[in-house]
C-alpha positions in Angstrom: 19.4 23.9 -3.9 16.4 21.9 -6.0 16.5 21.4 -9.6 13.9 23.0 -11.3 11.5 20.6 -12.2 11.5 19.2 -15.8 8.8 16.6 -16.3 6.1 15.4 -14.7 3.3 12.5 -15.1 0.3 11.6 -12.7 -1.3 8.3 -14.2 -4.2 6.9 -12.4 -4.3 3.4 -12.5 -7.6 2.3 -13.7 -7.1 -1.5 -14.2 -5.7 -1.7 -10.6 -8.5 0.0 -9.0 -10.9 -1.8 -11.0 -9.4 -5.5 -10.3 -9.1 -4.9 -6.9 -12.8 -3.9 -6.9 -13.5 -6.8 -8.2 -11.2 -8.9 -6.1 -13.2 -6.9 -2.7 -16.7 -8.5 -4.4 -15.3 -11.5 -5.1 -14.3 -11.8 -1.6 -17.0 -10.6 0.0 -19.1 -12.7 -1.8 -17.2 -16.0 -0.8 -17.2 -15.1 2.8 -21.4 -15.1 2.3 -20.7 -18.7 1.0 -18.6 -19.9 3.5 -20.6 -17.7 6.6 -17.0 -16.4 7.1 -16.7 -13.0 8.6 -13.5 -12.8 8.3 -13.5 -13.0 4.9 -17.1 -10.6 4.8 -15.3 -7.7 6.4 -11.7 -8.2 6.8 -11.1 -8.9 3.0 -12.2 -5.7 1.9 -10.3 -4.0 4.3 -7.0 -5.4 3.4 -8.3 -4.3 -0.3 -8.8 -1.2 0.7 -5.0 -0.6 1.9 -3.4 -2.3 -1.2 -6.1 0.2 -3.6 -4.8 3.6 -1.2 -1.0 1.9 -1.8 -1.7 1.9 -5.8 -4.1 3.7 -7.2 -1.5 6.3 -8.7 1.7 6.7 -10.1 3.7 9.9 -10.3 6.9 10.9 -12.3 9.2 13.1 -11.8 12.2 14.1 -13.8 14.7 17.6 -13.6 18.4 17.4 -13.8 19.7 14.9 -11.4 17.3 13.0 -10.4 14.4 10.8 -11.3 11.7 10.2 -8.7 8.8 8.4 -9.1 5.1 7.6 -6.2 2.6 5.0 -6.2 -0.3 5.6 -4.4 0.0 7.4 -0.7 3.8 6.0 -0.5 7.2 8.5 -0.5 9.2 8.8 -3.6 12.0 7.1 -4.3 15.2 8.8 -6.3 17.3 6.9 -8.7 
């Protein structure tokens, strides 16, 4: 049987998304430096997958246990 549920807290995180905006220009922008394609496409990419991975965190609290999300990943229970 579940808990009901007690508390919880969806934060998006704006200075995460933000910096790895950044981090995508920055990158693409070397890569048109350095004629790197690699860099150009790939870079962003990679990005891409760490934004999806954080770009949220979620709280949740009820009588036994504490779980808490970032991003697209599972919870974890402590």
């Amino acid at each position: 049987m579940t808990s009901p549920l007690r508390y919880r807290y969806r934060q998006f995180g704006a200075v995460v998304v933000g910096s790895l905006a950044g981090s995508a220009v920055l990158v693409v922008a070397l890569g048109l430096a350095l004629g790197e394609p690699v860099l150009i496409f790939g870079g962003p990419v990679l990005i891409s997958v760490a934004t999806l991975l954080f770009y949220h965190l979620t709280v949740e609290i009820d009588a036994t246990h504490l779980t808490f999300r970032l991003g697209i990943g599972p919870g974890q229970s402590h």
